[in-house]
C-alpha positions in Angstrom: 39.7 -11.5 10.0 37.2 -9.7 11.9 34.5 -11.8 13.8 30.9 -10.9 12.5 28.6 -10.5 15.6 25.1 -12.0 15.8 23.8 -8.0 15.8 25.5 -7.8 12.5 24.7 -10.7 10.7 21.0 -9.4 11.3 21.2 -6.0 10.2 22.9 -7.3 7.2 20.2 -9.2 6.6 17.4 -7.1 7.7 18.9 -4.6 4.8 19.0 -7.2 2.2 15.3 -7.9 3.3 14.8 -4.5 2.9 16.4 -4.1 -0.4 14.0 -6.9 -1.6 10.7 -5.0 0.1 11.9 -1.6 -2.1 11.8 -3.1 -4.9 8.3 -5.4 -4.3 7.0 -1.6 -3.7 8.9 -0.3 -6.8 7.0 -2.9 -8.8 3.6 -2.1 -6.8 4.3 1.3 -8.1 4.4 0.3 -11.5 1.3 -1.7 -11.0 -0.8 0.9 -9.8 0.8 3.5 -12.8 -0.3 1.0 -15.7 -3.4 0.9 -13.5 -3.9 4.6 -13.7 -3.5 4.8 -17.5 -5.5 1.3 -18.2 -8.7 3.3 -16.4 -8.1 6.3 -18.1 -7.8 4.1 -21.3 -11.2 2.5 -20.6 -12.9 5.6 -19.8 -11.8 7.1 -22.9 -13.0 4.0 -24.9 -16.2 4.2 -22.7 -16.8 7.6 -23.5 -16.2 7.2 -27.5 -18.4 4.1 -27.9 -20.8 6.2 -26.2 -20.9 9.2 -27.7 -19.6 8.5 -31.0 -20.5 5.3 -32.0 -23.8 5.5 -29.6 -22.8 1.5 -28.3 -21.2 1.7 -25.1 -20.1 -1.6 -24.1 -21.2 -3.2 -20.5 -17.8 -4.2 -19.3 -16.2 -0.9 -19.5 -18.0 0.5 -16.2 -17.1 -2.5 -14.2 -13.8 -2.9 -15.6 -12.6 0.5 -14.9 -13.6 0.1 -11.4 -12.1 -2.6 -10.7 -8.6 -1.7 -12.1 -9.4 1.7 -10.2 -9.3 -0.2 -7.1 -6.5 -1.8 -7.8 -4.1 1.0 -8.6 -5.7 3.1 -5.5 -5.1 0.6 -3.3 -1.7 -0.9 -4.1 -0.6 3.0 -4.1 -1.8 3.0 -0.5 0.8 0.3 -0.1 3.6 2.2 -1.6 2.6 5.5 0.3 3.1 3.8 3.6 5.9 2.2 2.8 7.5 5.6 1.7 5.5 7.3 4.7 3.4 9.9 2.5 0.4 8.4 4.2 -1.9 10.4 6.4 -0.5 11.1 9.8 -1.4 12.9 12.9 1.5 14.9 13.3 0.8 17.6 15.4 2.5 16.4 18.5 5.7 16.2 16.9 5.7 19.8 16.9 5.0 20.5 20.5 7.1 17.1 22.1 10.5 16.8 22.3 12.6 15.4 19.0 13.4 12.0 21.3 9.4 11.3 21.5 9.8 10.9 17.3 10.0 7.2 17.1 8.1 6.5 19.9 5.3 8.2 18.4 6.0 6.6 14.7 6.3 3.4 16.7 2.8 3.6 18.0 1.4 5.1 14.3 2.9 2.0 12.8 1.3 -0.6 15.5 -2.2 0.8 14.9 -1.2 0.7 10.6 -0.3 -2.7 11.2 -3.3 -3.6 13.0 -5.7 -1.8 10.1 -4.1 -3.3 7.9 -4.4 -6.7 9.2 -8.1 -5.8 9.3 -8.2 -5.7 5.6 -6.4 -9.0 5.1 -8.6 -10.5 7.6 -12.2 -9.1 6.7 -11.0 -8.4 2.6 -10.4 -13.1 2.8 -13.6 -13.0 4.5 -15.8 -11.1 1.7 -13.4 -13.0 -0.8 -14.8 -16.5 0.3 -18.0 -15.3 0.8 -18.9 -14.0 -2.7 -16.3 -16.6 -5.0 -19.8 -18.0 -6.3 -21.3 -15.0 -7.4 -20.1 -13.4 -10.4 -19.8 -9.7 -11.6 -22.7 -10.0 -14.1 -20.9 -7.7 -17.0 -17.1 -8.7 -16.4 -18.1 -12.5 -15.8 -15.2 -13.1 -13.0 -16.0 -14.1 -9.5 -17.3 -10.9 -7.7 -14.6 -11.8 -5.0 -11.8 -10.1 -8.1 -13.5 -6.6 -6.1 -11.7 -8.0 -2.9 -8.6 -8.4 -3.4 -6.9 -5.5 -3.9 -7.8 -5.0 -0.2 -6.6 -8.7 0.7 -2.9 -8.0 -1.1 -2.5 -4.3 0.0 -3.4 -4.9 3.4 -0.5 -7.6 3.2 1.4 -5.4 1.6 0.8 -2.9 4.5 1.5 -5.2 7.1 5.0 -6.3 5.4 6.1 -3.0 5.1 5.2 -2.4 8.5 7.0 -4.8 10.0 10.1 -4.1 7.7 9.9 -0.3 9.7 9.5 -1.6 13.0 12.8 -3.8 12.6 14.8 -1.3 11.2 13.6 0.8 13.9 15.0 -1.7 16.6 17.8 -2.3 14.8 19.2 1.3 14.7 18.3 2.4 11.4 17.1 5.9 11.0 13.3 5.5 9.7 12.2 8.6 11.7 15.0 11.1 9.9 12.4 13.9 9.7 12.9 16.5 12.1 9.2 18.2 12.7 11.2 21.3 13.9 12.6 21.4 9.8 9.5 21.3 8.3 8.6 24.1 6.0 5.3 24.8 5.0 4.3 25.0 1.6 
């Protein structure tokens, strides 16, 4: 019977964790999909009480927004989880393939800290505005700020999930710039 190091124990673990974050952004995923087709839904509804039955109801407009920034920003979430966020990638072309996860290692410190901006400055907008309400969906007007609050957690969890993996010898940074073809 083999002894288990300490080093293995955690990268079992840090997978399992892992294994629990995929599916959490699986789920997000979802989340934002239904979002996606519940706006379109309420547009469409919007637009046929308007048009056709000349009524338009108040809560559409609001409602549709607020879903909207639900699914926009929980799909933010997933997207850097999966790393199809934004990046400044130029210097992976002219540096040399070793610099890769320093450089990813720096992108994901300054994700982490945005994104602990929005958790930080989304919960302070949240408690401001919990007395006043959205006058045509009659919730709290702090419902508008937490989409920021959760993705931004969302954010920085997945964050930190890369960064370990990183340390722990997992290959986050397989994409060679050097393989990249252009569309």
């Amino acid at each position: 019977m083999a002894a288990f190091t300490r080093e293995a124990i955690l990268r079992v673990w840090l997978l399992s964790v892992s294994r629990v974050l995929g599916r959490l952004s699986t789920l997000a995923l979802w989340l934002a999909g239904f979002g996606l087709v519940a706006m379109t839904s309420i547009v469409a509804y919007q637009v046929f009480m308007r048009f056709v039955i000349n009524s338009s109801p108040a809560w559409t407009e609001g409602g549709g927004i607020m879903v909207m920034s639900w699914f926009i920003f929980l799909g933010a979430a997933v997207g850097v989880r999966e790393k199809f966020h934004m990046g400044f990638d130029v210097l992976l072309y002219v540096l040399p393939n070793g610099s890769l996860p320093w450089l990813r290692g720096i992108s994901d410190v300054f994700i982490f800290i945005f994104a602990g901006g929005m958790v930080f400055y989304g919960s302070e907008l949240a408690i401001r505005f919990w007395s006043t309400t959205i006058p045509v969906i009659g919730l709290p007007t702090s419902f508008t700020y937490f989409p920021i609050i959760v993705s931004g957690a969302l954010i920085c969890l997945f964050i930190i999930e890369r960064m370990a993996l990183r340390l722990a010898g997992e290959p986050v940074d397989d994409v060679n710039p050097n393989e990249i073809t252009e569309v």
